[in-house]
The first five atom37 places (N, CA, C, CB, O) and aatype in JSON, in Angstrom:
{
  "aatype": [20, 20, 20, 20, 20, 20, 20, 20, 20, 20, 20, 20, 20, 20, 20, 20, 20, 20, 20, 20, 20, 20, 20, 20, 20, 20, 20, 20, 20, 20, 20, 20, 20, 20, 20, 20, 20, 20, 20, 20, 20, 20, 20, 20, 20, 20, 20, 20, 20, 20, 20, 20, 20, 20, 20, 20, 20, 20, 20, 20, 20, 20, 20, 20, 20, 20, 20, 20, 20, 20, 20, 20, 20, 20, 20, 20, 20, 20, 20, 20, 20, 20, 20, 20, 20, 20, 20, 20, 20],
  "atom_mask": [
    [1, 1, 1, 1, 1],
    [1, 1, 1, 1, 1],
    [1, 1, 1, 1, 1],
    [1, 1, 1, 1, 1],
    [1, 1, 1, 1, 1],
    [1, 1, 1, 1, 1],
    [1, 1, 1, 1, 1],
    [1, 1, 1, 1, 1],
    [1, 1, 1, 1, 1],
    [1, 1, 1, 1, 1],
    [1, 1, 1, 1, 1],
    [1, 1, 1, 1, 1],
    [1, 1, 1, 1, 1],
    [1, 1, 1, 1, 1],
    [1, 1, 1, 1, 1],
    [1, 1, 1, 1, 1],
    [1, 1, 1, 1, 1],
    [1, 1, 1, 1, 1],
    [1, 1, 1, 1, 1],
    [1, 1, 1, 1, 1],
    [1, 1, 1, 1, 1],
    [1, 1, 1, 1, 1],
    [1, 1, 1, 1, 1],
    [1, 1, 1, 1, 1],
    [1, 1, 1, 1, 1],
    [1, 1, 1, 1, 1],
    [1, 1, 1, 1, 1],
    [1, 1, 1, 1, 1],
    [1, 1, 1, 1, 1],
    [1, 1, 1, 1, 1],
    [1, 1, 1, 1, 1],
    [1, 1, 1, 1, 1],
    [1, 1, 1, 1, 1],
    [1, 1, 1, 1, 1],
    [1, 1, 1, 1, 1],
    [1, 1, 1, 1, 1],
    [1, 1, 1, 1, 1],
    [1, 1, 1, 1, 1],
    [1, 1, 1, 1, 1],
    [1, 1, 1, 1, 1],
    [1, 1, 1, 1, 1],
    [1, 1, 1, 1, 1],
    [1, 1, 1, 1, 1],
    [1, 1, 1, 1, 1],
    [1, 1, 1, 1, 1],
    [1, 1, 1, 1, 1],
    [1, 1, 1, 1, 1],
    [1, 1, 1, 1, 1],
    [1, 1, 1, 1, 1],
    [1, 1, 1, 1, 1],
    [1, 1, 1, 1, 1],
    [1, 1, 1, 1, 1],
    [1, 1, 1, 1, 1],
    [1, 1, 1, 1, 1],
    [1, 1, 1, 1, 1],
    [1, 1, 1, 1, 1],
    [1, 1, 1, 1, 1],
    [1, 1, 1, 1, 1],
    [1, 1, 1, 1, 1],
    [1, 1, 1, 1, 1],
    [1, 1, 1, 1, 1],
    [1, 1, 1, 1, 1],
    [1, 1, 1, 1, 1],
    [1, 1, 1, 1, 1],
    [1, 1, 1, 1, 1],
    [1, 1, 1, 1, 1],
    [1, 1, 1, 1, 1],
    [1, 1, 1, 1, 1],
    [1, 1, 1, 1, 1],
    [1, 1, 1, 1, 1],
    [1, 1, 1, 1, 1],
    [1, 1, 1, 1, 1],
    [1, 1, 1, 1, 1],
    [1, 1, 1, 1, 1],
    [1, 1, 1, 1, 1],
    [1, 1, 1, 1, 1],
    [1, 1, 1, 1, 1],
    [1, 1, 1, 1, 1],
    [1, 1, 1, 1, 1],
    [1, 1, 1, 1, 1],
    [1, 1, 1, 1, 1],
    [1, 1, 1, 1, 1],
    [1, 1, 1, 1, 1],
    [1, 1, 1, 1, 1],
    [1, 1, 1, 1, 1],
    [1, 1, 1, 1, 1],
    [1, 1, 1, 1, 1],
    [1, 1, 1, 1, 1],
    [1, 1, 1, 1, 1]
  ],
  "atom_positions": [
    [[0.83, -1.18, 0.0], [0.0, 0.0, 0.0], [0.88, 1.26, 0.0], [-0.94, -0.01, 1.21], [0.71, 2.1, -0.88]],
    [[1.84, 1.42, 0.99], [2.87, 2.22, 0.72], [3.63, 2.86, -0.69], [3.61, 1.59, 1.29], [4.06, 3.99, -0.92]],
    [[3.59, 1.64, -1.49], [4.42, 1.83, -2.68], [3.33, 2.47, -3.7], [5.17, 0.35, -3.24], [3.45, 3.43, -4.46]],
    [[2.33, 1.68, -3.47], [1.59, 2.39, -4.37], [1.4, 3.85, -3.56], [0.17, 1.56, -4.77], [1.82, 4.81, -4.21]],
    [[1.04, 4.06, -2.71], [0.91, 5.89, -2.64], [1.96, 6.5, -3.35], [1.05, 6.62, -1.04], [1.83, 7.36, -4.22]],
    [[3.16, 5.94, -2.87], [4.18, 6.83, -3.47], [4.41, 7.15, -4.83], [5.22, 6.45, -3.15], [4.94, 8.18, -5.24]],
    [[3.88, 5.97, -5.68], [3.54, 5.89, -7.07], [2.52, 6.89, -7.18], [3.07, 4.49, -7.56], [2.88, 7.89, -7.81]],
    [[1.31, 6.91, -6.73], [0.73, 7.35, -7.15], [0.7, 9.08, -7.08], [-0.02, 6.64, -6.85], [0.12, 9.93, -7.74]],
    [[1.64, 9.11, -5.93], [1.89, 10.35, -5.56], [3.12, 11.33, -6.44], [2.22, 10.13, -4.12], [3.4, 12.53, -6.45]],
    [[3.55, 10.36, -7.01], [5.13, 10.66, -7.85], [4.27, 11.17, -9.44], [6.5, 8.68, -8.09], [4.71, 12.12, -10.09]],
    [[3.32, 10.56, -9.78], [2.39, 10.39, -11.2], [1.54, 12.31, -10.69], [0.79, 8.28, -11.15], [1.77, 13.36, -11.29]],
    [[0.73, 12.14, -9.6], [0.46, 13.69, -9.38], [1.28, 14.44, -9.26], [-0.15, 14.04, -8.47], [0.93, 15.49, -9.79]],
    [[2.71, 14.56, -8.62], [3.25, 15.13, -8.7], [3.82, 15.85, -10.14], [3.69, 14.65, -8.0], [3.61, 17.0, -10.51]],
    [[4.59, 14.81, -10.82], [4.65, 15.2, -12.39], [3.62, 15.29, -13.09], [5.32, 14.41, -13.13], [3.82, 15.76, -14.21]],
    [[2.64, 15.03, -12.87], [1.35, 15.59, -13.83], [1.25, 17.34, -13.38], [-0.46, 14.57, -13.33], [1.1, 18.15, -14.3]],
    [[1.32, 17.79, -12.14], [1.49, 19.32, -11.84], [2.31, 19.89, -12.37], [1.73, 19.69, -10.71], [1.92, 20.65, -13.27]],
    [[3.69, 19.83, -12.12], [5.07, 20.08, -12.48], [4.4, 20.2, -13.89], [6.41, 18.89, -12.12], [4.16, 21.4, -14.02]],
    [[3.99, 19.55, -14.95], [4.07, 19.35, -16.42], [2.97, 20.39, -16.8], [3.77, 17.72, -16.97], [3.01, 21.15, -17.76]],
    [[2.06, 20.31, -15.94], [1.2, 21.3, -16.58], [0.82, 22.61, -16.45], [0.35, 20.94, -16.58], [0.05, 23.4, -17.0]],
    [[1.83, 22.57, -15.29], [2.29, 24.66, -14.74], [3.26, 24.99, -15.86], [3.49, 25.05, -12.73], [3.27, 26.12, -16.34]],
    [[4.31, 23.78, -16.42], [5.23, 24.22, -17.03], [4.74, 24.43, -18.64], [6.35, 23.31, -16.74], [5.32, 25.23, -19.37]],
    [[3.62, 23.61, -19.08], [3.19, 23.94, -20.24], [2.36, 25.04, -20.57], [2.72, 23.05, -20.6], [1.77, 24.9, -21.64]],
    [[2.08, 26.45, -19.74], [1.56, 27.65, -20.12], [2.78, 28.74, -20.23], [0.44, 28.04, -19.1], [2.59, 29.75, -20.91]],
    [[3.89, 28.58, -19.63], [4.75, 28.8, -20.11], [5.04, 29.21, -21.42], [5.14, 28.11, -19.84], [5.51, 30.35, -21.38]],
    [[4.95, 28.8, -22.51], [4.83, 29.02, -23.98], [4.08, 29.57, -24.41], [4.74, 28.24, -24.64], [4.32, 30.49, -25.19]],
    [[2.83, 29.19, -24.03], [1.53, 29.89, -24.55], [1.89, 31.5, -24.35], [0.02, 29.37, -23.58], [1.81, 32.41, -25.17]],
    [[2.25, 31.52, -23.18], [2.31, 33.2, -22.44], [3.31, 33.75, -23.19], [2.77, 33.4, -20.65], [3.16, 34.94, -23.45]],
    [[4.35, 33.19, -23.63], [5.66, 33.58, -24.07], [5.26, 34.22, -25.63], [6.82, 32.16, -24.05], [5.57, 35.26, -26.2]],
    [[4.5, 33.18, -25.97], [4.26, 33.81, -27.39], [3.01, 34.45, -27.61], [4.35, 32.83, -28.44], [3.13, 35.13, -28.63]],
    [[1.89, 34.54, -27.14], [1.0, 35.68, -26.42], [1.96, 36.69, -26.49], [0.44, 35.42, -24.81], [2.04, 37.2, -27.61]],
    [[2.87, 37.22, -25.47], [3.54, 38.52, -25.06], [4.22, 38.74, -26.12], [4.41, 38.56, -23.84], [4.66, 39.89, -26.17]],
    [[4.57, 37.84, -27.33], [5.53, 37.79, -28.08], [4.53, 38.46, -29.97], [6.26, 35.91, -27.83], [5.09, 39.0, -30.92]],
    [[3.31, 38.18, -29.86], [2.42, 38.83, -30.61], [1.9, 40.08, -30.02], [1.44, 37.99, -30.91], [1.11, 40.67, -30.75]],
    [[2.09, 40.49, -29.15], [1.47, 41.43, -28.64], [2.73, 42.18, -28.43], [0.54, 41.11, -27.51], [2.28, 43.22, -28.91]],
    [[4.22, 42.59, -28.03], [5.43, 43.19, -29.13], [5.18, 43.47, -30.36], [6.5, 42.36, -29.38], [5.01, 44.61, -30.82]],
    [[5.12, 41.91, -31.27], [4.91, 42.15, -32.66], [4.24, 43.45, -33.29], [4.19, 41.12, -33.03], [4.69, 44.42, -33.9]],
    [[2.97, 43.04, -32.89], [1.85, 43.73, -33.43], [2.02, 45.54, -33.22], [0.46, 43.07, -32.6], [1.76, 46.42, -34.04]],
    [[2.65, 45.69, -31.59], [2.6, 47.35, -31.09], [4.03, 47.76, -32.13], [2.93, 47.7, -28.85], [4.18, 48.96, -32.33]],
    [[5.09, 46.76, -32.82], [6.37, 47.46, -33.22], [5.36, 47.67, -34.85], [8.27, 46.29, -33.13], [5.49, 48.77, -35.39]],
    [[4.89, 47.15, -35.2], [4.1, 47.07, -36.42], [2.71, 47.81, -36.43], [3.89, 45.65, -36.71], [2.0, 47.93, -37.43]],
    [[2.4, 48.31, -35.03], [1.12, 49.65, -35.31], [1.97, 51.46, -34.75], [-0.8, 49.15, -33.76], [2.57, 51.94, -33.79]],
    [[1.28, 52.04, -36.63], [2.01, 53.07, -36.28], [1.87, 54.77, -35.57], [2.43, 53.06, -37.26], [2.46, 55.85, -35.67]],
    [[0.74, 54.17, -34.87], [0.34, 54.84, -34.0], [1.3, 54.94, -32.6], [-0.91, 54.36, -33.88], [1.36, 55.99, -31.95]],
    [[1.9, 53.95, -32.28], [2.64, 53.78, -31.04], [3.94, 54.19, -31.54], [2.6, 52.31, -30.37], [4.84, 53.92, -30.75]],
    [[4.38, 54.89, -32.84], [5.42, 55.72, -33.16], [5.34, 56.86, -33.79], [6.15, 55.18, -33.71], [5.47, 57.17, -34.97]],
    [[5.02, 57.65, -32.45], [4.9, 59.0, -33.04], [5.96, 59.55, -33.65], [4.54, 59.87, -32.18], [5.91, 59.98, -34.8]],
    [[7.07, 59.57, -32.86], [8.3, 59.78, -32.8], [9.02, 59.06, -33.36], [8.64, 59.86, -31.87], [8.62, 58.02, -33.87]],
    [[10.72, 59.59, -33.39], [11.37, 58.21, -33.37], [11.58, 57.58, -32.24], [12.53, 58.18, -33.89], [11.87, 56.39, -32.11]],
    [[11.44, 58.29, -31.49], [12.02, 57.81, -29.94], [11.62, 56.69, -29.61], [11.65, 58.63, -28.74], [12.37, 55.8, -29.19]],
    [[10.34, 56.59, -29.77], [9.27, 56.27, -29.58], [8.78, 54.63, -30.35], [8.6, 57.52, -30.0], [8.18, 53.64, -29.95]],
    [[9.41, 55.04, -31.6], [9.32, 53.98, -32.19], [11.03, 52.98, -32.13], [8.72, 54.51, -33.68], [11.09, 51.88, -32.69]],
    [[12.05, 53.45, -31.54], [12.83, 53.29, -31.57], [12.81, 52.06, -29.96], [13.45, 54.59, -31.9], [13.4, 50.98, -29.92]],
    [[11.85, 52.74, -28.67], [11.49, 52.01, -27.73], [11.14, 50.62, -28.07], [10.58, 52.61, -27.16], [11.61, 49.54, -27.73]],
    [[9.95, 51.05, -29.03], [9.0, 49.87, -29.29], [9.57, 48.7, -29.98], [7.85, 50.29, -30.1], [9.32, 47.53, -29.68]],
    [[10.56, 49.2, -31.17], [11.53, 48.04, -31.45], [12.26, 47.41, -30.61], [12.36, 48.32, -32.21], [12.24, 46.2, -30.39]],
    [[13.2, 48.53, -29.92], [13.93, 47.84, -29.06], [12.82, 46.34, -27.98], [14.63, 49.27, -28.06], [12.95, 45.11, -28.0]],
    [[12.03, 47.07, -27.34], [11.16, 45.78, -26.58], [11.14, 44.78, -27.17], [9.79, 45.91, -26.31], [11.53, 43.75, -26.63]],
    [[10.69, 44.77, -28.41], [10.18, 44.02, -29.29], [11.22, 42.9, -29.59], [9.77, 44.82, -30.42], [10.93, 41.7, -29.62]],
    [[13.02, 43.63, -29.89], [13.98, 42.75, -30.11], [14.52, 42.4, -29.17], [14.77, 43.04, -30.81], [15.27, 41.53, -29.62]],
    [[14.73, 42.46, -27.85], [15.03, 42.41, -27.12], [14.3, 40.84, -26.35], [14.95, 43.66, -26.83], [15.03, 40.15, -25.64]],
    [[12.64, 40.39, -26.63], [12.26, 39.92, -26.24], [12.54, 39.3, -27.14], [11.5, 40.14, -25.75], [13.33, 38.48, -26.66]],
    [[12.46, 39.12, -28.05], [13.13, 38.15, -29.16], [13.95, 37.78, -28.83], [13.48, 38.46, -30.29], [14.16, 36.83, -29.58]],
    [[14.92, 37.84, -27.97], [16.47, 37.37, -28.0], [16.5, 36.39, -26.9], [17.65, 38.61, -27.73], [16.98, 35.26, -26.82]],
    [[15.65, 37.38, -25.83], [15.22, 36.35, -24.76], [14.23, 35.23, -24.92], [14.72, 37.02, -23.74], [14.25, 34.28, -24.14]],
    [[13.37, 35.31, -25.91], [13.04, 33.87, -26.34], [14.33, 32.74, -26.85], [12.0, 34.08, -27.61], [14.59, 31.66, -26.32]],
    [[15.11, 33.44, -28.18], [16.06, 32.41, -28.35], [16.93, 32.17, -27.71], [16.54, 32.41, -29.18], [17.7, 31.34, -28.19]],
    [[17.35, 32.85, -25.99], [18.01, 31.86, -25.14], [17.45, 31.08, -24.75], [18.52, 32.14, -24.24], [17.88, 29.98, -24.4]],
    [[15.95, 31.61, -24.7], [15.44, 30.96, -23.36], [15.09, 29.24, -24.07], [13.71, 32.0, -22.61], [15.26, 28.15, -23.53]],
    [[14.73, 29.48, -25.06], [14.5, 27.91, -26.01], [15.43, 27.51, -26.63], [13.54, 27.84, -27.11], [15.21, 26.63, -27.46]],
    [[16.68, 27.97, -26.44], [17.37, 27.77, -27.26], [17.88, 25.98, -27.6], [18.3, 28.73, -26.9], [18.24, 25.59, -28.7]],
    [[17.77, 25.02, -26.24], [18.0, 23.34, -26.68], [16.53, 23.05, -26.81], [18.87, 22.14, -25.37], [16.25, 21.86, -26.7]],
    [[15.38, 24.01, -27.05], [14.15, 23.23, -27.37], [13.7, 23.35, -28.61], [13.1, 23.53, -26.58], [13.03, 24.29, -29.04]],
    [[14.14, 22.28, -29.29], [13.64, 22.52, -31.09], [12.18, 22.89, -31.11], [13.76, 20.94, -32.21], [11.84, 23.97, -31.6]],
    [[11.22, 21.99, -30.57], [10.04, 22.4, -31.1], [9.31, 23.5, -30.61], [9.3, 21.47, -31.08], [8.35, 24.05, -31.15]],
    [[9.88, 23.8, -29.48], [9.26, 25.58, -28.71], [9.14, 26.29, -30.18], [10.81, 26.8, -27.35], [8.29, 26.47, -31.06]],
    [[10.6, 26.61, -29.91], [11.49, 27.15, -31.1], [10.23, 27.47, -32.61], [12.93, 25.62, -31.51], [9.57, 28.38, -33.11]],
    [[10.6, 25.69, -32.84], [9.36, 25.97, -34.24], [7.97, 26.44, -33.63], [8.92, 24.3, -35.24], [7.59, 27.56, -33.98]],
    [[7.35, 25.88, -32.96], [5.82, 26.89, -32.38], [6.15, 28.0, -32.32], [5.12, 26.69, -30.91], [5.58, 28.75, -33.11]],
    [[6.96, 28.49, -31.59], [7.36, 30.13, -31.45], [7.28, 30.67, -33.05], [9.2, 30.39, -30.72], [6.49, 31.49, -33.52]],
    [[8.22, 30.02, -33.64], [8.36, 30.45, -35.07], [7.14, 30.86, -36.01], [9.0, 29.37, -35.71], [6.89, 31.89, -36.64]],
    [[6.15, 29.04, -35.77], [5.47, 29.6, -36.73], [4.14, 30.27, -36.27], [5.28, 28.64, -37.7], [3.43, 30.72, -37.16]],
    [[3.72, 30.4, -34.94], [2.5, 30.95, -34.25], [2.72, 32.39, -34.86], [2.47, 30.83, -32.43], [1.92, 33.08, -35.48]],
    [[4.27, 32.7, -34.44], [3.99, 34.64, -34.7], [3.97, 34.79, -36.28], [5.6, 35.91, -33.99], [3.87, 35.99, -36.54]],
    [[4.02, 33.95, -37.53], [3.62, 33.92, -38.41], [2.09, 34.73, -38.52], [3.8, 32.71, -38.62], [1.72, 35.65, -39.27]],
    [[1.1, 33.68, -37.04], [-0.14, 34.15, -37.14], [-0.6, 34.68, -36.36], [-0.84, 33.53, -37.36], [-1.64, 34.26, -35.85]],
    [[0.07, 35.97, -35.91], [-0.21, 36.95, -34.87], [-1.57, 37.83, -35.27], [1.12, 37.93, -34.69], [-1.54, 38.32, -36.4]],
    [[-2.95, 38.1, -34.36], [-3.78, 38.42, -35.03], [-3.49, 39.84, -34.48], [-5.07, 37.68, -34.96], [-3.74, 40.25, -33.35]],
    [[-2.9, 40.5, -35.5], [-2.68, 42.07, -35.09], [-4.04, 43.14, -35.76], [-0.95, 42.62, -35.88], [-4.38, 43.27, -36.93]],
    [[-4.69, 43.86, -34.4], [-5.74, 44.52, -35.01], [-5.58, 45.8, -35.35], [-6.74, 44.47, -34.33], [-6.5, 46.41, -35.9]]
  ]
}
């Protein structure tokens, strides 16, 4: 009876762990269309300054995606091809 709790307790455990860690991405590339879209509306560059901010964020978070995935091939490709379909309004 023992062993099985612990089994069964080891199976909930990594079922949590796995599925806190899988919104992770979602959010990443959410925040990552929503950059996109503000460096690409040109209302949020009045200026250059301004638009010079908005890039910068924009590349900046980019970069920190490709460390942050950088040994995960398929993030990587989701990342890739989701902001393909960023619904920018």
């Amino acid at each position: 009876m023992k062993k099985l709790m612990t089994i069964l307790g080891a199976f909930l455990f990594a079922s949590v762990v796995l599925t806190s860690c899988g919104g992770e991405l979602e959010s990443d590339l959410k925040k990552f269309c929503e950059l996109q879209c503000d460096s690409q509306n040109p209302e949020l560059k009045k200026t250059i300054e301004e638009g010079k901010a908005v890039g910068k964020k924009f590349h900046d978070f980019r970069s920190e995606m490709e460390t942050k995935y950088a040994d995960d091939q398929d993030a990587r490709m989701e990342l890739n091809n989701d902001s393909l379909n960023c619904d920018c309004k």
